[in-house]
Structure formats: structure tokens, C-alpha cells
C-alpha positions in Angstrom: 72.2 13.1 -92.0 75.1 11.2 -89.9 74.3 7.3 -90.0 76.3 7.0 -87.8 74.3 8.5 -85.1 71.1 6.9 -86.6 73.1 3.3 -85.6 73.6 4.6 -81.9 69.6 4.5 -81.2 69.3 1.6 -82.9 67.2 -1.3 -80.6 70.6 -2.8 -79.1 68.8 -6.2 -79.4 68.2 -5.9 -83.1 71.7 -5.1 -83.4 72.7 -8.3 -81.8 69.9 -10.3 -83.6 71.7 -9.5 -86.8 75.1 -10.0 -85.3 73.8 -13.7 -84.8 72.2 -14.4 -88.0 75.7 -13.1 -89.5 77.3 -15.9 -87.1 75.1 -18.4 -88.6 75.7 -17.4 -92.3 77.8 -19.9 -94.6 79.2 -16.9 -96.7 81.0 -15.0 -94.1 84.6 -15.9 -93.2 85.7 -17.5 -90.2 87.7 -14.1 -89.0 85.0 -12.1 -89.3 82.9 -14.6 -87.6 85.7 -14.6 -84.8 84.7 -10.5 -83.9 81.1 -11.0 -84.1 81.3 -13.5 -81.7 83.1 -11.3 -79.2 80.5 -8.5 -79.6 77.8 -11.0 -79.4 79.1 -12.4 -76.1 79.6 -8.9 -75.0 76.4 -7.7 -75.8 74.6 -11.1 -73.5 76.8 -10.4 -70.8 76.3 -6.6 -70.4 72.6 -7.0 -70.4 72.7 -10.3 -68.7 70.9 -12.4 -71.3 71.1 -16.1 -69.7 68.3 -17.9 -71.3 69.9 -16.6 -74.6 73.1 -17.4 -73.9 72.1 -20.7 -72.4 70.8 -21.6 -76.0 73.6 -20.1 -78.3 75.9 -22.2 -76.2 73.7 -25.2 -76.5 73.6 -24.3 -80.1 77.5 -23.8 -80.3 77.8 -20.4 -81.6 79.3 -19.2 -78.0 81.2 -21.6 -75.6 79.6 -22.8 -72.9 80.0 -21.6 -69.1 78.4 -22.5 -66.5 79.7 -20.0 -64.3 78.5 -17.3 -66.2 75.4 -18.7 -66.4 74.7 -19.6 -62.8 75.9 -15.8 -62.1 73.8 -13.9 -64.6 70.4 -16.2 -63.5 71.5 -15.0 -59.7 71.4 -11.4 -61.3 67.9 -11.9 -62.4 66.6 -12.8 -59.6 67.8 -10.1 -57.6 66.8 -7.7 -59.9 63.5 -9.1 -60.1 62.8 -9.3 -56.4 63.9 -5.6 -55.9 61.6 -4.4 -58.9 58.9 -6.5 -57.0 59.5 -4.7 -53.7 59.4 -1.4 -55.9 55.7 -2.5 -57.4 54.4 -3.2 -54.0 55.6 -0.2 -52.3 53.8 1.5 -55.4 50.9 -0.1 -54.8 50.5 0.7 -50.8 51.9 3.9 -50.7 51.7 5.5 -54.3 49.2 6.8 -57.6 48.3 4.5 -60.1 50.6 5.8 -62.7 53.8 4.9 -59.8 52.1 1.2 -60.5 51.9 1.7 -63.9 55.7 2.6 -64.5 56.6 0.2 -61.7 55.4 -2.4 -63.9 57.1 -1.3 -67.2 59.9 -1.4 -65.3 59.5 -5.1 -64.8 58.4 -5.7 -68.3 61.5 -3.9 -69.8 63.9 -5.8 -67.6 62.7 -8.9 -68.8 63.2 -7.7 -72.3 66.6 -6.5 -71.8 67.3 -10.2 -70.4 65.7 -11.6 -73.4 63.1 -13.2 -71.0 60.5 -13.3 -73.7 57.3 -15.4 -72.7 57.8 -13.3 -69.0 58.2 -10.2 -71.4 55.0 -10.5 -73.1 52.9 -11.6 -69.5 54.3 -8.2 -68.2 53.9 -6.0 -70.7 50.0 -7.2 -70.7 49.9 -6.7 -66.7 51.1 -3.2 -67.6 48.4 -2.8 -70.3 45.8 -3.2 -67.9 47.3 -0.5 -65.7 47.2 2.3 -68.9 44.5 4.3 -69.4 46.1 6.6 -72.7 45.9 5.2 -75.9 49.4 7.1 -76.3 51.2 4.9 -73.9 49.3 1.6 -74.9 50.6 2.4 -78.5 53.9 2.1 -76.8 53.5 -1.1 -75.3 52.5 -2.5 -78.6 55.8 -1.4 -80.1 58.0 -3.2 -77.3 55.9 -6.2 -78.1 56.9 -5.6 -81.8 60.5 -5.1 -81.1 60.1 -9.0 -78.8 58.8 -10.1 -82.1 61.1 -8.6 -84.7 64.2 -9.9 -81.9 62.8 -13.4 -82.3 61.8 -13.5 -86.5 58.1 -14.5 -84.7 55.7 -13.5 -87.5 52.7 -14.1 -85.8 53.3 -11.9 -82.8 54.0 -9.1 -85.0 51.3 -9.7 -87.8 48.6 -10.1 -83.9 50.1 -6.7 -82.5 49.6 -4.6 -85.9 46.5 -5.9 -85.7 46.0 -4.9 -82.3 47.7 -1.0 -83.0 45.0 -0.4 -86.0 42.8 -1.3 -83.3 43.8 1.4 -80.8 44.4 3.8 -83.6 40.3 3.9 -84.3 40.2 5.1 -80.1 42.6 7.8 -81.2 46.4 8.2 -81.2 48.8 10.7 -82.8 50.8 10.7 -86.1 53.9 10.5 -85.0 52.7 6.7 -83.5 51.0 6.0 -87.0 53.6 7.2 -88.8 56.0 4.7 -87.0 53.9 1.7 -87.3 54.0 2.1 -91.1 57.4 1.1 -91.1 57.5 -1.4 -88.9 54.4 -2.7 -91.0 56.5 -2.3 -93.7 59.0 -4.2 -92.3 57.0 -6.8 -91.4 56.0 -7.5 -95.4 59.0 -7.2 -96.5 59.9 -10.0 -94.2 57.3 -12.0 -95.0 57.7 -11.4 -98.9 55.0 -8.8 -99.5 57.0 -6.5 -101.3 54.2 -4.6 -102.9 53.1 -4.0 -100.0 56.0 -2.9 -97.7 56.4 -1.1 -100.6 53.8 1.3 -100.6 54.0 1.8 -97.0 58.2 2.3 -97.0 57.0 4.9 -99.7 54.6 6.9 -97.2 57.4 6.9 -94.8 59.9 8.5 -96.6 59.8 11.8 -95.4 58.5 11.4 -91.9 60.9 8.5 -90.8 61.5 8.9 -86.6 62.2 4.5 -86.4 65.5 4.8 -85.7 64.9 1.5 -83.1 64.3 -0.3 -86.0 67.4 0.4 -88.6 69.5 3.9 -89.7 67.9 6.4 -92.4 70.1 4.8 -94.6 69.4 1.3 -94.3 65.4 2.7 -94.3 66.2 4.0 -98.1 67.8 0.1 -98.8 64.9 -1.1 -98.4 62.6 1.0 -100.0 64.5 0.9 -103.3 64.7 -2.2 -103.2 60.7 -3.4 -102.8 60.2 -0.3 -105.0 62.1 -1.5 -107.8 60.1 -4.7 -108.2 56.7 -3.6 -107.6 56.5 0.0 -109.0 56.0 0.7 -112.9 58.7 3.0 -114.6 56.4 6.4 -114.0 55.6 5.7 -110.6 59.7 4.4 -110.0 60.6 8.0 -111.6 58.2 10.2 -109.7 58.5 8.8 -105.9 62.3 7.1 -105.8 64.5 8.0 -108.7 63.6 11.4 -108.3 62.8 11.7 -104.6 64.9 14.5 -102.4 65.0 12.2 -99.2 66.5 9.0 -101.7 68.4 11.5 -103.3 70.5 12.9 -100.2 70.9 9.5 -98.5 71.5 6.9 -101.9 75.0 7.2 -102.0 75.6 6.5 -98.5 74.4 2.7 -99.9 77.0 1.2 -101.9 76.0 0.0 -105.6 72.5 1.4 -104.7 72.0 4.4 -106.9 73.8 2.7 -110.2 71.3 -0.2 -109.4 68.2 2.4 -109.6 69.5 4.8 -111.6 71.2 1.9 -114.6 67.8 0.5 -114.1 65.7 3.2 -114.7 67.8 5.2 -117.7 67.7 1.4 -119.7 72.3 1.2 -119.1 71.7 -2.5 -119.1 75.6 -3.2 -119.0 76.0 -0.7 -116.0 72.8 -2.4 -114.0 74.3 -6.0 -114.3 77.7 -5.0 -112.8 75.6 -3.2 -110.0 73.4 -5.7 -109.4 76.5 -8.3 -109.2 77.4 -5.5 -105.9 74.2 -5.6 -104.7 73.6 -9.4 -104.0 76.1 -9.7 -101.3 74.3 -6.7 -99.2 70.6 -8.6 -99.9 72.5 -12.3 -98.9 73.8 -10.5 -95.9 70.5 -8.9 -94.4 68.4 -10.7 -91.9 65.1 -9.8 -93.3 65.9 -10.2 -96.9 68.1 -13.0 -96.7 65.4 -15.9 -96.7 63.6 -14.4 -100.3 67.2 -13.9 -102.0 66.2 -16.4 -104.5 62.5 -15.1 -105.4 64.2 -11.2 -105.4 67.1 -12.0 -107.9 64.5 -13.7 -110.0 61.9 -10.4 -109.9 64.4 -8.0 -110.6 65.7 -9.8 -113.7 61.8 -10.4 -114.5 61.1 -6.6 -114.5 64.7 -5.7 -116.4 64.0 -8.7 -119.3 60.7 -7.4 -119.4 61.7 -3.5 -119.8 64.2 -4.1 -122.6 61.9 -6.4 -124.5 59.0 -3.5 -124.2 60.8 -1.3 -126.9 60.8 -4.4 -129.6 58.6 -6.6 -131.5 61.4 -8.6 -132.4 65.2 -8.4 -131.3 68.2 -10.9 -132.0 69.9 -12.9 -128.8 73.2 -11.7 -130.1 71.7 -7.6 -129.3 70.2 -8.5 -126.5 73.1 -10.5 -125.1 75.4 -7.5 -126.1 73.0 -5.5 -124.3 73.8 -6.7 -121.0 77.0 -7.7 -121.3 76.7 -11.2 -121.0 76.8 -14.5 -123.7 74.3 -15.3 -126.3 74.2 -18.6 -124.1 73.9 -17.5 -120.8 70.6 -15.0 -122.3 69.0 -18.4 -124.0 69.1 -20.2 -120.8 68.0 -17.0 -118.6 64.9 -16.2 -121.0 64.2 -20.2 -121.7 63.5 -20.9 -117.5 61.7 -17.1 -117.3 59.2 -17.8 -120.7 58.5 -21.7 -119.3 57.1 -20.5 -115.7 54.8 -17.4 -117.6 57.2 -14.3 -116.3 57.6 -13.9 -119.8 55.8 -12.7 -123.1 57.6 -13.5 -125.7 59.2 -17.2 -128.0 62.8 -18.0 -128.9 63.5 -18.6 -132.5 66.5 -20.5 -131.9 67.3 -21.2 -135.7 67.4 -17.3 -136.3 68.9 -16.4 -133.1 65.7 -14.1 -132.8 63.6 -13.4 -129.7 59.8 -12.4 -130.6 57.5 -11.1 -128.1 54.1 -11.7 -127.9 52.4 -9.4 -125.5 48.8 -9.9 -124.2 46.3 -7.8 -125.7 44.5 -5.6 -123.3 41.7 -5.0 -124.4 41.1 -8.7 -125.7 42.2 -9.7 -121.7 39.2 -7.2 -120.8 37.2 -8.6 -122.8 37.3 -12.2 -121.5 36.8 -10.9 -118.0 33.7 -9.0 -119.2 32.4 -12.8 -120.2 33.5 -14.3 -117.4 32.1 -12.1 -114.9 28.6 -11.8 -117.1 28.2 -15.5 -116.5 29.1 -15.3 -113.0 26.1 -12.7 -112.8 24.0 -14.8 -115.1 24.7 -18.0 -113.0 23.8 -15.9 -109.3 20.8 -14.6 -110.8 19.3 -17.5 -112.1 20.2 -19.1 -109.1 18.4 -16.1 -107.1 15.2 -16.7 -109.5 14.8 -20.4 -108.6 14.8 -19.3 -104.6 11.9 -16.7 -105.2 9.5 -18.4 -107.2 9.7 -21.2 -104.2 
């Protein structure tokens, strides 16, 4: 599969959204800053974006000009009044689906501008026009694509909402299938992994969002919320050994020694991979504002794993384990025991670590107790309303 091509349908907007968050990222250097800046002015001006580039000039990531300005808001409205002239006409003289796609039109226009509150007032004037649950579906992803532009959580979370709803009227699985991933997307932004997990996961083999990202960048991120969330059988059986991951891992740099260390216990190997792998989770728009609380998962589940296999194990093996000092392990394991991530005590006199799993079946048995006296307690209470 060319990536390549998958990056030509990409949403041009989402392009330049992540061209921008790059411009505002500490960790990229100034030249590279100096040719994202060009594309991003290149991108407003060929689609004409003035409110946007009226605030990234405010904001000082492009330089201000006023002439620019004053000649794409003079584009607008001529635009606007033609498309105007083209809904009337539609009305007086033409069907109701002429009106219907007169006013996408509209709606579209203002989204290419990055007009977003006149965006969303269209595209619900168009709603109203459309009868087909097909083409209302569409209208819902446009609205998620305003939403995804502008990191505006609540927008998206409202119009998922709203596409489950017009799912229960009908609506194919091609649609369905697409709104998993952006779904998907939408937890992973919002630091649901488990969940943008499991729906990545569905998606793997019927993946048609190109708008959204390339194939490749779709196998990114499913790898990565899978590795987190997913125990070692289920890792094995849907990622690690997965055809689609499989032809498209490599294309991903450090990805597959990052699984593939990982999963096969090369603790060395997964380090140096996961060193590789930082810069591309720092550098992503979605993933970028849980960097912290990911690096801190993933060594969660790969302390955890190695620990599984012992009752007890000295710092020195462990630390030679993953290729790092007897030091650096104490302090890692020390902050990851203290907030309950986990099971297991430093004998720091021995240089020993020994774990201390909870018992199952003594966990199930508390719960039994505790939910027998929540039943006691609602029953009695029950009792005393009857006999009144």
C-alpha cells in the first residue's frame, strides 16, 4: 500500500492543523520551523483562510498583513454572495435536492475558509434539507472534521453521539465502519486508550479514513493504544501477529522492534526502541498532550511483565536486563511501587526485588463480602418500606 498516496486524500485542513501544532512545538528547530511556516502560509492563502490567518498573525506564528487580509475577506464575500444567488435560483426555479447541494455548497466554503461557527449554522441549514440518513451521515462527518481541525472535544464527543443516533434509522457499513475510527480517534485524544483501542482494533481490516490520517499512521496508533491496554494473548493474536500490522509496521520507524522487543521479553532491544519512539509520540498532535501518562503505562506493563516470571529477582539482573544502572532501576521501581502500579518491595540491603502479587481468589472473595452487604443493607432497607 503507497503512503504516499494515502497522504494525498488526507483532510488538507488536518494537514495544516498539524503543520501548526509543529510551529508551536518547543522541540523542533528553528529551520524546520522556518518551512512549515511557508507551507502553512501557503496552505491559508490558497484556500483563503482570513479569520485563521488573522489569528496566527495576532498570535505571531505568521507575519502580519493587512493587505492580505483585507483581500482574502473581499474574496469571501464575493464568494458568498454568488453561492447566495446560486441557492436562490435553486429555490425558484429548481428540485429540492438543487437546494440541498446549493447549500453544502455554502457550508463547505465556509469550511474551506475555516469560517467555523458559519460552518456549523450551515451545515445544520443543510440538515434540514436531507432526507437520506446516507447523506445526513455525511454531514456529521464534516462537522467531525470542524471539530478534529479545532481540538474541540465537545463538538466531536455531541456529533458521535448524534451518528449512533442516525445509525438506529439505518445507514450502511461503510459509514459505521468509518465512524469507529474517528471514534477511535476521538479516545485516544481524550486519553481513553482502552477504548480507542478496541475500536482501532475493529478497524483494522476495513480502514477507508483516509481524511483522517495514512494506513500507516492508522497502524501507529493502534499499536500503540494496543500495547498498553491489551494482555500478552490478546497483543499476540490481534497485533503482533495481524496480516494488515504485519504488511504496513515497517513503514513506522522503531515500531515493530517496539512491539515485537516487547512482546518476545528482548528487554535490552525494547528500551533502545522505545528511546526511537518518543520523539514520534512528542511530535504527534493527538498524542502529544498524554506523553507523560503513556511513557509511564508502557514502563508499567514492561516492569510488570518481567517481574511476572519471578518471585524474587536481584536489581543487579534486572538492571542488566534492560540495559540500564542498578540506580536508575531503584528510582524507576521506588516512584512506580509508591503510586500502587506496582506489586512488589525493594530489599535494598540485599539488592533484591520481591513481588507480592494480589491473590485472586482472596480479591474475589472480598468482593463477594462487600457486595453481600450491599444486598443485605438494600433489602433490609426494602423490608422497613413494606411493612409501613
Amino acid at each position: 500500500m503507497d503512503a504516499g498516496g494515502d497522504e494525498a486524500k488526507q483532510e488538507r485542513h488536518l494537514v495544516l492543523a498539524h503543520k501548526l501544532f509543529l510551529l508551536s512545538h518547543p522541540d523542533l528547530d528553528d529551520l524546520a520551523k522556518v518551512a512549515l511556516r511557508s507551507d502553512a502560509l501557503d496552505a491559508v492563502k490558497s484556500d483563503g483562510m482570513a479569520p485563521l490567518f488573522e489569528s496566527l498573525a495576532a498570535a505571531g506564528v505568521l507575519e502580519p498583513d493587512d493587505a492580505l487580509l483585507a483581500e482574502m475577506r473581499a474574496r469571501i464575500d464575493e464568494e458568498v454572495r454568488k453561492l447566495d444567488e446560486k441557492i436562490a435560483d435553486a429555490e425558484e426555479n429548481l428540485g429540492e435536492s438543487e437546494v440541498r447541494e446549493a447549500h453544502l455548497a455554502k457550508s463547505l466554503y465556509f469550511m474551506r475558509v475555516g469560517e467555523k461557527e458559519k460552518a456549523l449554522e450551515q451545515l445544520k441549514v443543510t440538515e434540514g434539507k436531507t432526507v437520506a440518513v446516507g447523506q445526513k451521515m455525511d454531514l456529521v462527518f464534516y462537522t467531525l472534521q470542524i471539530g478534529l481541525f479545532h481540538m474541540d472535544f465537545d463538538l466531536i464527543s455531541k456529533s458521535i453521539d448524534k451518528a449512533k443516533n442516525l445509525f438506529e434509522e439505518g445507514g450502511d457499513w461503510e459509514r459505521k465502519n468509518r465512524l469507529k475510527v474517528y471514534e477511535g480517534l476521538y479516545f485516544m485524544a481524550t486519553r481513553n486508550f482502552k477504548k480507542a483501542a478496541s475500536l482501532f482494533l475493529d478497524s483494522i481490516s476495513t480502514f477507508t479514513t483516509y481524511e483522517l490520517f495514512p494506513y500507516d499512521t492508522f497502524v501507529f496508533y493502534t499499536v500503540i493504544t494496543s500495547i498498553i491496554t491489551l494482555d500478552r494473548v490478546s497483543l499476540k493474536q490481534k497485533v503482533v501477529d495481524a496480516p494488515e500490522i504485519l504488511a504496513m509496521i515497517g513503514k513506522v520507524p522503531h515500531l515493530s522492534e517496539f512491539l515485537n522487543s516487547l512482546y518476545n521479553c528482548q528487554y535490552k532491544s525494547f528500551f533502545v526502541a522505545f528511546s526511537g519512539m518518543t520523539e514520534q509520540i512528542k511530535l504527534d498532535r493527538y498524542l502529544q498532550p498524554h506523553f507523560r501518562y503513556y511513557m509511564r503505562e508502557v514502563r508499567t506493563v514492561v516492569y510488570s511483565q518481567f517481574l511476572e516470571s519471578y518471585k524474587s529477582v536481584t536489581m543487579e539482573a534486572m538492571a542488566a536486563a534492560f540495559g540500564v544502572t542498578v540506580d536508575f532501576i531503584d528510582q524507576e521501581l521506588s516512584r512506580f511501587i509508591a503510586a500502587g502500579k506496582l506489586h512488589c518491595k525493594i530489599d535494598k540491603v540485599a539488592g533484591v526485588l520481591e513481588t507480592n502479587r494480589p491473590d485472586a481468589r482472596n480479591a474475589f472473595y472480598q468482593a463477594t463480602i462487600k457486595q453481600g452487604d450491599f444486598l443485605l443493607n438494600r433489602i433490609q432497607k426494602l423490608s422497613r418500606v413494606i411493612d409501613l
